[in-house]
C-alpha positions as YAML, in Angstrom:
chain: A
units: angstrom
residues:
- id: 1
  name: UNK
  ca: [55.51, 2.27, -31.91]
- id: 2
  name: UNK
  ca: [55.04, 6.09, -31.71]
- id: 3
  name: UNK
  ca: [53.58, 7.88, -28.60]
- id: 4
  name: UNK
  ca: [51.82, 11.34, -29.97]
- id: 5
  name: UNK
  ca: [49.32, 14.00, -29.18]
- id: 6
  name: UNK
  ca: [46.21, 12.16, -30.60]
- id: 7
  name: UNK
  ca: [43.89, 14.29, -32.57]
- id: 8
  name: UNK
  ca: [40.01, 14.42, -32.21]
- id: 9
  name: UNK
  ca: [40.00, 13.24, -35.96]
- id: 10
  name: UNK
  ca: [42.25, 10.68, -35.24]
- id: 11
  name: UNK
  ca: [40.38, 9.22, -32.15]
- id: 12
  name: UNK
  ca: [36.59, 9.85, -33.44]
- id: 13
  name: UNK
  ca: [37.74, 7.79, -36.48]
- id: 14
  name: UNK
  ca: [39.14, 4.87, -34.37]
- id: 15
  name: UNK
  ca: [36.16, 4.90, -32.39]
- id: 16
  name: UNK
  ca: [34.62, 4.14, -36.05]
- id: 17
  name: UNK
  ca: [36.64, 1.74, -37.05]
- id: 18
  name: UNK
  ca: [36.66, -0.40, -33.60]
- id: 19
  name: UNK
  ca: [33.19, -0.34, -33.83]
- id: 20
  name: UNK
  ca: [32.49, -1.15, -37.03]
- id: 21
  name: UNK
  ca: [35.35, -3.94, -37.34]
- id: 22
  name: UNK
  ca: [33.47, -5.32, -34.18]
- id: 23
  name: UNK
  ca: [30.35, -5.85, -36.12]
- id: 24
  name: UNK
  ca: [28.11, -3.79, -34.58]
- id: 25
  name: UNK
  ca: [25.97, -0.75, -34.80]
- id: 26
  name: UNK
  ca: [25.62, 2.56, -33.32]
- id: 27
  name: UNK
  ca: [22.39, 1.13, -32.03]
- id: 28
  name: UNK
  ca: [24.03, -2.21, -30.70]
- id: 29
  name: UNK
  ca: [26.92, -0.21, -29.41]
- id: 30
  name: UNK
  ca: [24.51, 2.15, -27.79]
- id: 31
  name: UNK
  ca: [22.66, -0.53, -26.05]
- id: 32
  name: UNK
  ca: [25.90, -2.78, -24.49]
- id: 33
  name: UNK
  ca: [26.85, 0.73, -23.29]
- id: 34
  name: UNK
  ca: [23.72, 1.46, -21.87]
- id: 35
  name: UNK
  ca: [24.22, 4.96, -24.19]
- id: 36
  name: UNK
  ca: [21.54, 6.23, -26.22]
- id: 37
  name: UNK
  ca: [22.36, 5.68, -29.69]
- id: 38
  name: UNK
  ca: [22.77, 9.71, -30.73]
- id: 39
  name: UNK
  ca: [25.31, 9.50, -28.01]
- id: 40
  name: UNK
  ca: [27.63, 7.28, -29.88]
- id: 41
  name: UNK
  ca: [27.22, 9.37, -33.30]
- id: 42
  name: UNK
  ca: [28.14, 12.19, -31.39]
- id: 43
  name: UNK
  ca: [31.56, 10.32, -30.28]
- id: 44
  name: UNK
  ca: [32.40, 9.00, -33.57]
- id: 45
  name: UNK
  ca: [31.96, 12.87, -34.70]
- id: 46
  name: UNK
  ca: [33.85, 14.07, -32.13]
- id: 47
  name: UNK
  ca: [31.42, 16.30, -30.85]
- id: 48
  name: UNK
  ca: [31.50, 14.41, -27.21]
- id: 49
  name: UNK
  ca: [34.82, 13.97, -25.24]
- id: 50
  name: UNK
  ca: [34.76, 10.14, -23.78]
- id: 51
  name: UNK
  ca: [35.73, 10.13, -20.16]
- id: 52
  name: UNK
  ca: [38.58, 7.41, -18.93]
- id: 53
  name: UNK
  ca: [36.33, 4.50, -17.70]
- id: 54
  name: UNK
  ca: [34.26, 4.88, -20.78]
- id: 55
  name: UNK
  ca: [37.29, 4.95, -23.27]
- id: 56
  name: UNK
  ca: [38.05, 1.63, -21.24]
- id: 57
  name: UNK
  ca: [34.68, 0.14, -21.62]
- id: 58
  name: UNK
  ca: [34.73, 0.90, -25.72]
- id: 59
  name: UNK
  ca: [37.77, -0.53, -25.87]
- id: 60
  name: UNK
  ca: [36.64, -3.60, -24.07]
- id: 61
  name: UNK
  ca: [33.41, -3.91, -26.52]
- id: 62
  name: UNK
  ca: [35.35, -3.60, -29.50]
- id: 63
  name: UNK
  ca: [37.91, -5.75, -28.26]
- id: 64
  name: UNK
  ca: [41.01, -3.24, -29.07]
- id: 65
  name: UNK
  ca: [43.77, -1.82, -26.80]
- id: 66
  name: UNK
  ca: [43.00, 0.94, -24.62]
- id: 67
  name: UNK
  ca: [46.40, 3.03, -26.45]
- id: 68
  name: UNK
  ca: [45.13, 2.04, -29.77]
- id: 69
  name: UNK
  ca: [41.27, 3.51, -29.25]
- id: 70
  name: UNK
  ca: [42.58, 6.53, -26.98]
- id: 71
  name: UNK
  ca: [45.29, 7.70, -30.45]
- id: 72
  name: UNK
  ca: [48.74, 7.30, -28.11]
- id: 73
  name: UNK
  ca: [49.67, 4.16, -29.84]
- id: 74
  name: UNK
  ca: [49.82, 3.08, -33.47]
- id: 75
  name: UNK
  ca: [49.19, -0.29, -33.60]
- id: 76
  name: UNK
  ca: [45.73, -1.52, -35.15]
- id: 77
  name: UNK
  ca: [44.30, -4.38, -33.99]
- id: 78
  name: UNK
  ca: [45.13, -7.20, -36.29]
- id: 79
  name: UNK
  ca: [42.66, -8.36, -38.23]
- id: 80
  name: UNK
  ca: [44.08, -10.41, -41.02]
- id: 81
  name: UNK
  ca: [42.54, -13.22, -39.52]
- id: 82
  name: UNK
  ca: [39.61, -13.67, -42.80]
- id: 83
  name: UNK
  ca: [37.37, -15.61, -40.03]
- id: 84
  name: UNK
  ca: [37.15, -11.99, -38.14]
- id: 85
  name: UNK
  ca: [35.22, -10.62, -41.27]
- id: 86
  name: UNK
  ca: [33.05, -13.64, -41.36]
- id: 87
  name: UNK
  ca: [31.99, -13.76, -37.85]
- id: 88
  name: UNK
  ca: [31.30, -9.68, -37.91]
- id: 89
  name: UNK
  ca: [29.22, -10.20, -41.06]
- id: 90
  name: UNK
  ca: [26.92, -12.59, -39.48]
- id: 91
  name: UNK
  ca: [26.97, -11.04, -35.83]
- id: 92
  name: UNK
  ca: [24.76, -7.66, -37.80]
- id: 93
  name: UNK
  ca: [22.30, -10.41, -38.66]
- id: 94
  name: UNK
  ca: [21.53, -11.35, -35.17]
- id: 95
  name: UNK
  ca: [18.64, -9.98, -33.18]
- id: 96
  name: UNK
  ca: [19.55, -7.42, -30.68]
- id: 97
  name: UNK
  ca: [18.49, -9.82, -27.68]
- id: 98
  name: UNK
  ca: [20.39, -12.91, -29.76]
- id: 99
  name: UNK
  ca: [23.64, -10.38, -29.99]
- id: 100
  name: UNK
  ca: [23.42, -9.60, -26.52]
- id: 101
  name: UNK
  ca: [23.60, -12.85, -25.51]
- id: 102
  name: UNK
  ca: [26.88, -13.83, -27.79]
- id: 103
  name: UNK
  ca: [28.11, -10.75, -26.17]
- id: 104
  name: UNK
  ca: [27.86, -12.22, -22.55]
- id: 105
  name: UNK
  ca: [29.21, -15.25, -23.27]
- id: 106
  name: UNK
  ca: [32.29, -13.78, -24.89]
- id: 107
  name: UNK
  ca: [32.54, -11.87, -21.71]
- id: 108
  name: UNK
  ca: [32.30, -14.77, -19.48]
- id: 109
  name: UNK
  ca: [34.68, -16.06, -21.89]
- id: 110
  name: UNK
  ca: [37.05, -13.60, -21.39]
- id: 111
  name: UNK
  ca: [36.53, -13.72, -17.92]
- id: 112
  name: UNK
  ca: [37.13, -17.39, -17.52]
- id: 113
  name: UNK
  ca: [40.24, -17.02, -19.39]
- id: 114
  name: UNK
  ca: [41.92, -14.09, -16.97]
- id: 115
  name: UNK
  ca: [40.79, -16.21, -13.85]
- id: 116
  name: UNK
  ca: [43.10, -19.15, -15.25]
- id: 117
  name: UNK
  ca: [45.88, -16.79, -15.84]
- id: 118
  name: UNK
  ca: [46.14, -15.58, -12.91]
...
């Protein structure tokens, strides 16, 4: 694991990736941000710096390390898990309001999960 200067290429395309490996749109993405959806092509083109507690938020929604999404670390998520293609592919044929809703509960999910660790 190698700490380095990220790049602005090198974070606008993880900011693709994440998102895209996630399953969702710009327009999904836009909307669990509360963003408007230009926004988020203008971050994956790197023509729009992300503050910290938005880099943290991404990196919640597309369910990757804050190091990984930010460039300073170069592990990628692992994905070799063939379900993880299978759930993205039918998560872009839900309704918005349908993927919002599989989006809370995996939230409250999470949620559940770091109250029992604790």
């Amino acid at each position: 694991m190698t700490i380095h200067e990220p790049t602005r290429e090198l974070i606008r395309e993880r900011f693709r990736i994440a998102r895209e490996r996630a399953g969702l749109s710009q327009a999904q993405t836009a909307k669990l941000m509360e963003m408007h959806r230009p926004t988020i092509s203008e971050i994956e083109a790197g023509r729009r710096r992300v503050g910290a507690e938005e880099l943290a938020r991404f990196a919640d929604l597309y369910g990757v390390s804050l190091a990984w999404l930010a460039g300073t670390k170069d592990d990628a998520p692992d994905l070799s898990d063939p379900r993880l293609a299978v759930v993205a592919r039918e998560l872009q044929k839900l309704k918005p309001e349908d993927l919002d809703r599989v989006m809370h509960f995996i939230a409250a999910v999470q949620g559940a999960r770091g109250e029992v660790e604790r």
